[in-house]
C-alpha positions as CSV (number, residue, x, y, z in Angstrom):
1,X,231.2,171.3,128.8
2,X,232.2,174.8,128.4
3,X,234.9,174.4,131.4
4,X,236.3,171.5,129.2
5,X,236.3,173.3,126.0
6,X,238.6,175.8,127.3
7,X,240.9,173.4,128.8
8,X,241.6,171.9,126.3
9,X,242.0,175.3,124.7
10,X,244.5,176.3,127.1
11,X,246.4,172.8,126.8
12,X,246.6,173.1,123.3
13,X,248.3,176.5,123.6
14,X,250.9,175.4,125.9
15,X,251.7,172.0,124.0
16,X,250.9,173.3,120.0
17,X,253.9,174.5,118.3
18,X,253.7,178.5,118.6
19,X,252.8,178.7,114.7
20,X,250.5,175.7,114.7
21,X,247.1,176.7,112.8
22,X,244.8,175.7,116.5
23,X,246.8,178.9,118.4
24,X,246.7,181.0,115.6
25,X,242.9,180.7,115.2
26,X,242.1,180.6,118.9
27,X,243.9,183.8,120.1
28,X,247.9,182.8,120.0
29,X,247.5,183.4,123.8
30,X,246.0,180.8,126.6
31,X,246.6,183.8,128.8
32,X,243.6,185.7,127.2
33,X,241.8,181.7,127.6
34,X,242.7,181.5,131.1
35,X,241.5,185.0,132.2
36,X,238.1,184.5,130.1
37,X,237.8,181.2,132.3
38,X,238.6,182.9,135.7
39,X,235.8,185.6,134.7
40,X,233.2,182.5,134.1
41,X,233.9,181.0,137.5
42,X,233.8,184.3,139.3
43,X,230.1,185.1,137.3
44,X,229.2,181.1,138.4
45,X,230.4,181.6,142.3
46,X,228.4,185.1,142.4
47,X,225.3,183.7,140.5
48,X,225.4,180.7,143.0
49,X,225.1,182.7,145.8
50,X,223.1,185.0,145.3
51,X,220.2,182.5,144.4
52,X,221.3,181.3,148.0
53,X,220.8,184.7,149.6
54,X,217.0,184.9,147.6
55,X,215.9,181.2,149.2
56,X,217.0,182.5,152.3
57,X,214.8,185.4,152.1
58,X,212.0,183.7,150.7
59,X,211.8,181.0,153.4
60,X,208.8,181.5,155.9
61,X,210.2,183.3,159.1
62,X,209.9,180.3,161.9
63,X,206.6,181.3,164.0
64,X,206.8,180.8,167.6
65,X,203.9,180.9,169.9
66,X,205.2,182.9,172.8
67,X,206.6,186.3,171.4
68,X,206.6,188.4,168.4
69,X,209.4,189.6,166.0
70,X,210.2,193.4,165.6
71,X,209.1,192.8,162.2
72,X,205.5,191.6,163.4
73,X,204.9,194.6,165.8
74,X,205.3,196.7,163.1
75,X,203.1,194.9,160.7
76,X,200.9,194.3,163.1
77,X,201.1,198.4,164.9
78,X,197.9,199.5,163.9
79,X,195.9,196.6,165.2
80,X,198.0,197.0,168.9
81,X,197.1,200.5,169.6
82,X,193.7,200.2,169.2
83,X,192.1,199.3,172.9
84,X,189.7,196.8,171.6
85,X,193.2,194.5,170.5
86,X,196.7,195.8,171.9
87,X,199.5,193.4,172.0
88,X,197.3,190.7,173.5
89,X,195.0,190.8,171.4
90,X,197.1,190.5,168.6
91,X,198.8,187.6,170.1
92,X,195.5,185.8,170.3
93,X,195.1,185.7,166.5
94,X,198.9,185.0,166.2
95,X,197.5,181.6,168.4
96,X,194.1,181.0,166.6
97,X,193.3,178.2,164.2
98,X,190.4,179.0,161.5
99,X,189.4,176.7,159.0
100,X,187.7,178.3,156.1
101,X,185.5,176.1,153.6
102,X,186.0,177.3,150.1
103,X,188.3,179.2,148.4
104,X,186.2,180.8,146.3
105,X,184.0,184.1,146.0
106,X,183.5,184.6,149.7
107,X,186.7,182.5,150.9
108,X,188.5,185.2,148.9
109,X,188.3,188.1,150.8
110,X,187.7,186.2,153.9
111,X,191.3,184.5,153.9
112,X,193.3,187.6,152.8
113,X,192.1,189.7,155.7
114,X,192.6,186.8,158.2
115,X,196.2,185.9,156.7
116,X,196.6,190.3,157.0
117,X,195.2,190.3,160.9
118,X,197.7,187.7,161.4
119,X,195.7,184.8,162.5
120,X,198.6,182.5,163.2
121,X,197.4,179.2,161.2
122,X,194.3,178.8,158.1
123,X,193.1,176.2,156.8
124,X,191.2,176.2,153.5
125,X,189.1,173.0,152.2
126,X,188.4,173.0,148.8
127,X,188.2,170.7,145.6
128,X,187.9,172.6,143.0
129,X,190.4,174.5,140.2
130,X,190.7,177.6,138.9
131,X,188.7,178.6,135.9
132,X,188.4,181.8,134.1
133,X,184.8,182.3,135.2
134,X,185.7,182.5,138.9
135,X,188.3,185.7,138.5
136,X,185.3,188.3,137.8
137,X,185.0,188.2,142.2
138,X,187.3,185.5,143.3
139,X,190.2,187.7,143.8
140,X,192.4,185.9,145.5
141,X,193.1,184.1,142.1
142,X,194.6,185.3,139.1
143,X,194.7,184.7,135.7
144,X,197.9,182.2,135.5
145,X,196.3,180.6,138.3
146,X,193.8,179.0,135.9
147,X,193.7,175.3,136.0
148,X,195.7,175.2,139.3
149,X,194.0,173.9,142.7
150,X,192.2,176.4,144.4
151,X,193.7,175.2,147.3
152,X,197.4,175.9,146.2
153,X,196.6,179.1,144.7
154,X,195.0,180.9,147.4
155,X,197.7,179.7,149.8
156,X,200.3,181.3,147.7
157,X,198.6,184.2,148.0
158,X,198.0,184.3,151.9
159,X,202.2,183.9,152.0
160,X,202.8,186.5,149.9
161,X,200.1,188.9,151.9
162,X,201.7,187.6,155.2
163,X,204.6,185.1,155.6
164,X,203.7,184.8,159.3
165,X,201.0,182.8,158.7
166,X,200.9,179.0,158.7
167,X,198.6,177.8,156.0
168,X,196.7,173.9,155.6
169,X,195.2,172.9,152.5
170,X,193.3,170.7,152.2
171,X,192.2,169.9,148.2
172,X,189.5,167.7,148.7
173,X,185.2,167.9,149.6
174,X,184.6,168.4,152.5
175,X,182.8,164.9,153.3
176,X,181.2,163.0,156.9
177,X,184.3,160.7,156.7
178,X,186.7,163.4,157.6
179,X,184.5,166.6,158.6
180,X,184.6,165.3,162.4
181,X,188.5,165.2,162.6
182,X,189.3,168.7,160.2
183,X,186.8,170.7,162.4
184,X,188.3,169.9,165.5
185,X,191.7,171.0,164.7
186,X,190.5,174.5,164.5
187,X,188.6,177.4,167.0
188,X,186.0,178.7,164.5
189,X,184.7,178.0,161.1
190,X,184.2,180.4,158.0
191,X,181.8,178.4,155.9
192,X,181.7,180.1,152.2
193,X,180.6,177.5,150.3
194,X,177.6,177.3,147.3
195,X,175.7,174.4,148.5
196,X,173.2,173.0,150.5
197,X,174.6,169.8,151.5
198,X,177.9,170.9,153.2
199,X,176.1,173.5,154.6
200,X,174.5,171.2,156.7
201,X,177.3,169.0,156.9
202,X,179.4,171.9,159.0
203,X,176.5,173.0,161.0
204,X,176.1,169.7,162.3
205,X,180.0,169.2,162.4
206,X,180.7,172.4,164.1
207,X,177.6,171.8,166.7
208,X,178.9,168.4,167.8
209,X,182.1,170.1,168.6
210,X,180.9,173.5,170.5
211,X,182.9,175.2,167.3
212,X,181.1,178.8,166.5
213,X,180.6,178.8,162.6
214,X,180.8,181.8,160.4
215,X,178.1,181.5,157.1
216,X,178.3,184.0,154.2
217,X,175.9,183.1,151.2
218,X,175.2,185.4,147.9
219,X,172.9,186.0,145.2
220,X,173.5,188.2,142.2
221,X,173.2,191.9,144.5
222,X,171.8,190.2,148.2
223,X,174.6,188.4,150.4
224,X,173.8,187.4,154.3
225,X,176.1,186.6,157.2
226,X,175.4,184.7,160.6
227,X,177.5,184.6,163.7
228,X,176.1,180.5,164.6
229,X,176.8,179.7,168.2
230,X,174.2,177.1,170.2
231,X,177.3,176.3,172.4
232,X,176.8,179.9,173.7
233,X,173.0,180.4,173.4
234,X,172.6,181.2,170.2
235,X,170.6,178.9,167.1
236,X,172.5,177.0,165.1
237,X,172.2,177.4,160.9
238,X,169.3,174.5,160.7
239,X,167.5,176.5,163.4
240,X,167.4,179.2,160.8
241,X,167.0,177.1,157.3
242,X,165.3,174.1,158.8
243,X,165.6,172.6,155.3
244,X,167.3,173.0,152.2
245,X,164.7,175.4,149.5
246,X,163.7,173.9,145.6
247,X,166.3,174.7,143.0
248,X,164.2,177.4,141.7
249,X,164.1,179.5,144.6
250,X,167.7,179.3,145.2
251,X,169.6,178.9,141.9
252,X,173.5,178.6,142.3
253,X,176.0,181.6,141.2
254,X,176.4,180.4,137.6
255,X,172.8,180.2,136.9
256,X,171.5,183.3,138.9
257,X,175.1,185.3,138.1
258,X,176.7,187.6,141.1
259,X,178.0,190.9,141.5
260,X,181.4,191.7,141.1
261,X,182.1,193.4,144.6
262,X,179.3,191.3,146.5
263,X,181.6,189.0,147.9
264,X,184.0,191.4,148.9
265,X,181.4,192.7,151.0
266,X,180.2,189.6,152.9
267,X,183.0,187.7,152.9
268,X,185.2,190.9,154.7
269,X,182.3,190.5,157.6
270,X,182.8,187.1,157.3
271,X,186.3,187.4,158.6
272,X,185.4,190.9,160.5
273,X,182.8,188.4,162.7
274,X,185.9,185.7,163.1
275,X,187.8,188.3,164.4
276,X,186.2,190.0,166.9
277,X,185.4,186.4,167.9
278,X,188.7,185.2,168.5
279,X,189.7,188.8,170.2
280,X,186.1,189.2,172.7
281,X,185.9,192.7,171.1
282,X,182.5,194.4,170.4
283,X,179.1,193.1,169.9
284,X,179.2,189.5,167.7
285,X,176.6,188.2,165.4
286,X,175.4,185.4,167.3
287,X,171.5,185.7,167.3
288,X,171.4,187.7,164.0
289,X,171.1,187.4,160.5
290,X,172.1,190.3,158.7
291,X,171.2,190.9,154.8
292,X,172.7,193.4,152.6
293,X,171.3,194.3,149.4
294,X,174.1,196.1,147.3
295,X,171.2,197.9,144.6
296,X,169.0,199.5,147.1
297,X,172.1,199.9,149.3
298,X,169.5,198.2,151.6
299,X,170.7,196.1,155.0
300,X,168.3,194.0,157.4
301,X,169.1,192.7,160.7
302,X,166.9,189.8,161.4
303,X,166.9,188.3,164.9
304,X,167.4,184.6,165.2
305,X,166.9,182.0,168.2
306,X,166.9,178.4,168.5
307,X,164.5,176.1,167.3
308,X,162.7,174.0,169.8
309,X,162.1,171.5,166.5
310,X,165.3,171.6,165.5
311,X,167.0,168.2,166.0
312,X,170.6,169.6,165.4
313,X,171.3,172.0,168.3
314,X,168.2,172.0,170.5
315,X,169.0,170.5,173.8
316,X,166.4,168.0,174.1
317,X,166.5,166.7,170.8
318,X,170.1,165.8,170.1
319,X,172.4,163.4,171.9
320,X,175.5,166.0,171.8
C-alpha cells in the first residue's frame, strides 16, 4: 500500500501541472519521492535478509552419528580429557537414546544435564501443563511457560542448553497401550514421575525389555535413587516396593510439599547414574538404594537384591 501511495505520488508530479495544488503540497519534487522510496526498498531488502541470516543460525546443526563438529569438541572438552570418558566416551552419549518420564521436579534437572553431556537423542513423556505451582523446583520451566505443555517447554529448553541434541516428546500418559513400543526405542529409562501406578507400569515395561531403569522419588527434605537392573543381576523396583504403600504413608508433593533444591539433588544423580551407565565408567547403582536427607544432611546406602517372590523380574516366576 505504501509502495502504491508513492507512485502515484511520483506520477502525479511528473503529469500535474508544475503549480497544481497536489505538487505544491507534496514536496514540488518526485525526486525527493523517488529517493524516499529507494531508501524503503533498501531498509525492506536488508530487513529481509537478515531475518534469513537469524533462521539460518537458529536451525539445529544436522547431527551425524560418526564424527563430531569442531564446535562439539569444544563444548564437549572437559568431558574428553577426563580418562573415565575421552573422545569415545563422548561419542557414546552423542549415540545413546534415554527416555525420561516426567518433566517435572526431578525430570528437570535430569534432562538439562543429559541435553549438557550431550546424550545424542531424549525423550520426555509427559501429560501435564505448566502451572505456577511447579516453578518453586521445576526449573526447567519458567514463568511464560505457564499453561504450555510440559512437554514443549522443557524441550525448548534442552535446545537452547544444547542444539546438538535431538529431542522426542511425547505429551501424553504414559499407558500399557503404548509403554511396550516407547521403551524400546531407547537404552535406559529415567523414571521421575509422582505415582505409584506408572511406576510399576515402567518397571515391568523396562524388565520385559532388559532396559536398566533410573528411579528418583522425593518427599518434602528425603529424595532416593536406584540404579534397577535384573537383566544384569540386580532387583528390579517391585523387588524393592513389592506393593504400592496407603495414601497416608506416602502423600503426593502437593499434600506433603517439597523442598526447593531437593530435586536438584536427586534428579542430578538421576542423570549422573544414566551417565556412567551409558559410558561403563565407575561403580553404578545397581544393587543399591541410596536416601538423602537434605535437614540432617543425612545419606543411607541400603543394599538391595532380588526378590525370590517377586513375580516381575525373578527368573522362575515370570515368562520374560
Amino acid at each position: 500500500m505504501i509502495g502504491g501511495v508513492l507512485t502515484l505520488v511520483m506520477v502525479g508530479h511528473l503529469i500535474l501541472p508544475e503549480n497544481h495544488s497536489v505538487r505544491l503540497n507534496t514536496g514540488g519534487s518526485w525526486q525527493l519521492w523517488a529517493l524516499l522510496a529507494a531508501i524503503t526498498l533498501i531498509v525492506r531488502i536488508y530487513g529481509q535478509g537478515l531475518q534469513r541470516l537469524r533462521q539460518a543460525v537458529k536451525r539445529e546443526p544436522e547431527v551425524t552419528s560418526d564424527q563430531m563438529s569442531e564446535t562439539e569438541l569444544e563444548r564437549y572438552a572437559r568431558h574428553i580429557v577426563m580418562p573415565e570418558i575421552g573422545g569415545v566416551g563422548q561419542m557414546r552419549l552423542r549415540r545413546a537414546r534415554v527416555l525420561v518420564i516426567g518433566a517435572g521436579g526431578l525430570g528437570s534437572p535430569a534432562l538439562q544435564y543429559l541435553a549438557a553431556a550431550g546424550v545424542g537423542i531424549i525423550g520426555i513423556i509427559d501429560d501435564d501443563v505448566v502451572d505456577a505451582s511447579n516453578l518453586q523446583r521445576q526449573v526447567i520451566h519458567r514463568d511464560a511457560d505457564i499453561g504450555l505443555a510440559k512437554v514443549t517447554s522443557a524441550a525448548q529448553t534442552l535446545r537452547d542448553i544444547n542444539p546438538y541434541v535431538a529431542v522426542n516428546t511425547y505429551q501424553q500418559r504414559l499407558t500399557d497401550e503404548i509403554a511396550t513400543e516407547l521403551v524400546s526405542q531407547y537404552d535406559i529409562v529415567l523414571d521421575g514421575t509422582d505415582n505409584f501406578e506408572t511406576r510399576y507400569l515402567v518397571n515391568k515395561t523396562c524388565v520385559a525389555q532388559s532396559i536398566p531403569l533410573v528411579s528418583g522419588a522425593l518427599s518434602q527434605w528425603e529424595g532416593q535413587v536406584a540404579l534397577f537392573d535384573p537383566a544384569q543381576g540386580g532387583p528390579c523396583y517391585q523387588c524393592i516396593f513389592p506393593s504400592a504403600p496407603t495414601p497416608e504413608l506416602a502423600p503426593s508433593c502437593a499434600q506433603a510439599g517439597v523442598f526447593a533444591a531437593l530435586p536438584g539433588v536427586i534428579g542430578s544423580l538421576m542423570a549422573t547414574e544414566a551417565l556412567k551407565y551409558i559410558l561403563g565408567a565407575g561403580t553404578t547403582m545397581r544393587g543399591k538404594l541410596a536416601i538423602f536427607n537434605l535437614l540432617d544432611v543425612h545419606t543411607r546406602i541400603l543394599s538391595t537384591s532380588q526378590h525370590a517372590d517377586c513375580p516381575i523380574c525373578y527368573p522362575s516366576n515370570n515368562s520374560f
